[in-house]
N, C-alpha and C positions, 0 to 999 in steps of 0.2 A: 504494500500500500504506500502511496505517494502522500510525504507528508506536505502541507500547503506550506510550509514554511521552506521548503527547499523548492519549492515550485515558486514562489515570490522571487526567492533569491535567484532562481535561473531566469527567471524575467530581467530582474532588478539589472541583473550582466550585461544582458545579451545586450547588442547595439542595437538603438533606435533606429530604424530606417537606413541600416546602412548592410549589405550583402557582410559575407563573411571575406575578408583578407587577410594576409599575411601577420599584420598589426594587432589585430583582433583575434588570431584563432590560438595563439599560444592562451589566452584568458577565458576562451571559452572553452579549448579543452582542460584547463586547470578547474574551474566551474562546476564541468559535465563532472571529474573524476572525484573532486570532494561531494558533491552532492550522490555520486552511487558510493562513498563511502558509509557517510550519515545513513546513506539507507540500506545499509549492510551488504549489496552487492560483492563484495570481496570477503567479506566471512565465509570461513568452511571451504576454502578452494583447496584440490588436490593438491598435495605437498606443503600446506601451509605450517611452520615453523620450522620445517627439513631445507638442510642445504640440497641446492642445485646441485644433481648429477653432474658429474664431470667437470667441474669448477676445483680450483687449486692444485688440480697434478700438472700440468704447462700448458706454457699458451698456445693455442695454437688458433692464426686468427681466421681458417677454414669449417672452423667449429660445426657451425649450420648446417656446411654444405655435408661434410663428412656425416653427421648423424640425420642429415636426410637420407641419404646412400645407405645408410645403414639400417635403418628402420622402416626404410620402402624397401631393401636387400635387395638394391640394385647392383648392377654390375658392370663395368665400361662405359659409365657416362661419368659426365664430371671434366672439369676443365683440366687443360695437360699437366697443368702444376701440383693438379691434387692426385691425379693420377700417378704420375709419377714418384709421386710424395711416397703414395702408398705400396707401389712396386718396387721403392728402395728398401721401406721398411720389409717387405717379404723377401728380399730378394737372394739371405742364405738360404730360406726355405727351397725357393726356385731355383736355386742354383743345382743343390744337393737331390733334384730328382735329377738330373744329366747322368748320362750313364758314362759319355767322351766328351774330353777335353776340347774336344771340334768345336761341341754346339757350345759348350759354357762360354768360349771366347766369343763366339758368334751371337748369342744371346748378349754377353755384355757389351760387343760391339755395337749391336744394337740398340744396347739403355742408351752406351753414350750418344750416340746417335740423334736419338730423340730429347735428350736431355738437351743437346746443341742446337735440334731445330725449336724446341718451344722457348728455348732463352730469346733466340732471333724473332718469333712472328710479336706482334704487334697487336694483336688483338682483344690487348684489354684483360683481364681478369687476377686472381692471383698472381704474386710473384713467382719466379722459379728458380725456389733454393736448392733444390736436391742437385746434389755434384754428382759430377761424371765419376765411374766407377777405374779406377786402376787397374786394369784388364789381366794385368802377371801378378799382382797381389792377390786379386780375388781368385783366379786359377790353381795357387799356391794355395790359399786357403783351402778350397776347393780338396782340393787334393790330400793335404790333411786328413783334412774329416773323415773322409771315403776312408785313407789309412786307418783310420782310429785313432791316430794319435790328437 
């Protein structure tokens, strides 16, 4: 139920004859949001006194996009920088299904590859931090593993 006392007050705000602008909307939407307060609007909302999922273990300012992807469990969409992002972060997993030496280099020749053309296009979106991969370091690695050592 709407109390008339918050309903004066959103009167009393709004502008007189004037459309809504730039000037004006930062007051009106401060206005709309204490009066759905007053009128409990915001009580009882899921997660209220609980911290935010995923807040304080690092920044990472793809945040959104990544737990979109995640919670719709998509898969190959997403701009090159996040993609990337995340194919570095798997990338002993993916190395260590290779069975030769051939494709591991070839695969990493490849990261580097793509890692050099989305630093170059120009189209806007995340930045692209993930570096190019050391192609005889990561083979060495590689190599290890498979040994057991």
């Amino acid at each position: 139920m709407t109390d008339p006392k918050d309903e004066q007050d959103a009167a009393a705000s709004a502008p007189h004859g004037s459309a809504l602008n730039a000037q004006n909307m930062a007051e009106q939407v401060e206005t709309a949001i204490q009066i759905a307060i007053r009128q409990g609007a915001f009580d009882n909302l899921p997660g209220a006194g609980k911290p935010i999922e995923g807040l304080g273990t690092h920044h990472d300012p793809d945040w959104w996009i990544r737990r979109k992807i995640e919670t719709e469990n998509l898969t190959g969409l997403g701009p090159p920088a996040i993609m990337l992002r995340d194919e570095d972060r798997r990338m002993q997993e993916t190395l260590d299904e290779f069975r030769r030496e051939e494709d591991v280099r070839e695969y990493l020749e490849e990261f580097n590859r793509r890692v050099i053309d989305a630093r170059r296009q120009l189209l806007g979106g995340p930045p692209v931090v993930t570096k190019t991969r050391d192609v005889d370091a990561e083979v060495a690695s590689w190599r290890e593993r498979r040994s057991g050592g």
